[in-house]
N, C-alpha and C positions, 0 to 999 in steps of 0.2 A: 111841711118843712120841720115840725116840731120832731115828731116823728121821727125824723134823717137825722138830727141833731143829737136825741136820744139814742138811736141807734149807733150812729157814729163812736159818741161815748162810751157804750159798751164793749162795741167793738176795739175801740181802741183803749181801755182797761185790758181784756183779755191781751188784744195784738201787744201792749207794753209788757205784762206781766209773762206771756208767753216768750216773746223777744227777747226779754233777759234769760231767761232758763234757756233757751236756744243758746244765745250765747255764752252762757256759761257752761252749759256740758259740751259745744263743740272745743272751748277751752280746755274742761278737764278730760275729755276722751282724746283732743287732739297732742294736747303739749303735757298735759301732767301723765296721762296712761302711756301716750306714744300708739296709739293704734295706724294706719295707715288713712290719710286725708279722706281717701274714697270711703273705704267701709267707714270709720268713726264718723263723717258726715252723713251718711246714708242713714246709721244707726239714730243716729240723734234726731234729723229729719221726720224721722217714722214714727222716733215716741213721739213729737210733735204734734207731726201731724193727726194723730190719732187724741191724744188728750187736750188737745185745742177743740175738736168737734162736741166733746162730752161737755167742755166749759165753755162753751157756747150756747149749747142745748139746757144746760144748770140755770147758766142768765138769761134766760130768756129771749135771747135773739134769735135764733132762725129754728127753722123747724125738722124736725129729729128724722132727716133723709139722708143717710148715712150715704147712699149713691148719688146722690145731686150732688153732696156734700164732696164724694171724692172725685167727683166727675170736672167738679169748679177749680177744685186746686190740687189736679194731680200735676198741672204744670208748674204749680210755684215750687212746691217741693224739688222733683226735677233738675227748676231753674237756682233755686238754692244751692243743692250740688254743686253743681257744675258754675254759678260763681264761685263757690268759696273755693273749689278749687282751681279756677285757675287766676284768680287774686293772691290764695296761699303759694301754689304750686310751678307757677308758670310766671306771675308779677313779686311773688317774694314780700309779697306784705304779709304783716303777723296777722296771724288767728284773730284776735278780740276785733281789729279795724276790719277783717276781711271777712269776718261775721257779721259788723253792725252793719258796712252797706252792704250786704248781701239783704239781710233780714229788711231792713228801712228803703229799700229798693223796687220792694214787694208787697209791702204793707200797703198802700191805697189802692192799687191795682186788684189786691183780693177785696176790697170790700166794693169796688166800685163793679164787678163778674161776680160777687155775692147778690149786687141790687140788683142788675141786669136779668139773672135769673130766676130771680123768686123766692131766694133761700133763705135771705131774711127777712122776719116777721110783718 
């Protein structure tokens, strides 16, 4: 149990610190650049997704299987999209609110398909 607790907290250090940059560049690529909801979403998503797996691998929680790794959450991402857009696009709620529950929506669901498959430590 100690274990899950410690892991937990790391995971959710990285998921909070990641969660805000998430939602801050979908803010500055969506409403300060003006790029189009789809691609500035996608773009954001991918750096995400991508230097989440390194700071994960730096703290020591799971183990550096970059295919398990995108195999587990090629659907969150995905599923990020396609909330934020149609929260922004479709329901008209702002960026920053249509980012946090997107992000906070997703966040236990990945780490509980993180334990299930083996990926963390």
């Amino acid at each position: 149990m100690k274990k899950h607790i410690k892991n937990f907290s790391k995971f959710t250090l990285i998921g909070a610190i990641w969660s805000l940059l998430n939602i801050f560049l979908m803010w500055l690529v969506l409403d300060i650049i003006g790029m189009p909801t789809l691609i500035g979403s996608t773009l954001v998503v991918s750096f995400i997704f991508i230097t989440r797996f390194y700071a994960y691998i730096f703290i020591g929680l799971i183990h550096p299987k970059f295919i398990r790794y995108a195999a587990a959450n090629i659907s969150f991402p995905i599923l990020n999209i396609v909330i934020v857009w149609l929260l922004i696009d479709i329901l008209k709620i702002p960026t920053l609110i249509s980012s946090v529950i997107a992000v906070g929506s997703l966040f236990i669901a990945k780490f509980i398909i993180f334990n299930i498959i083996g990926l963390i430590k």
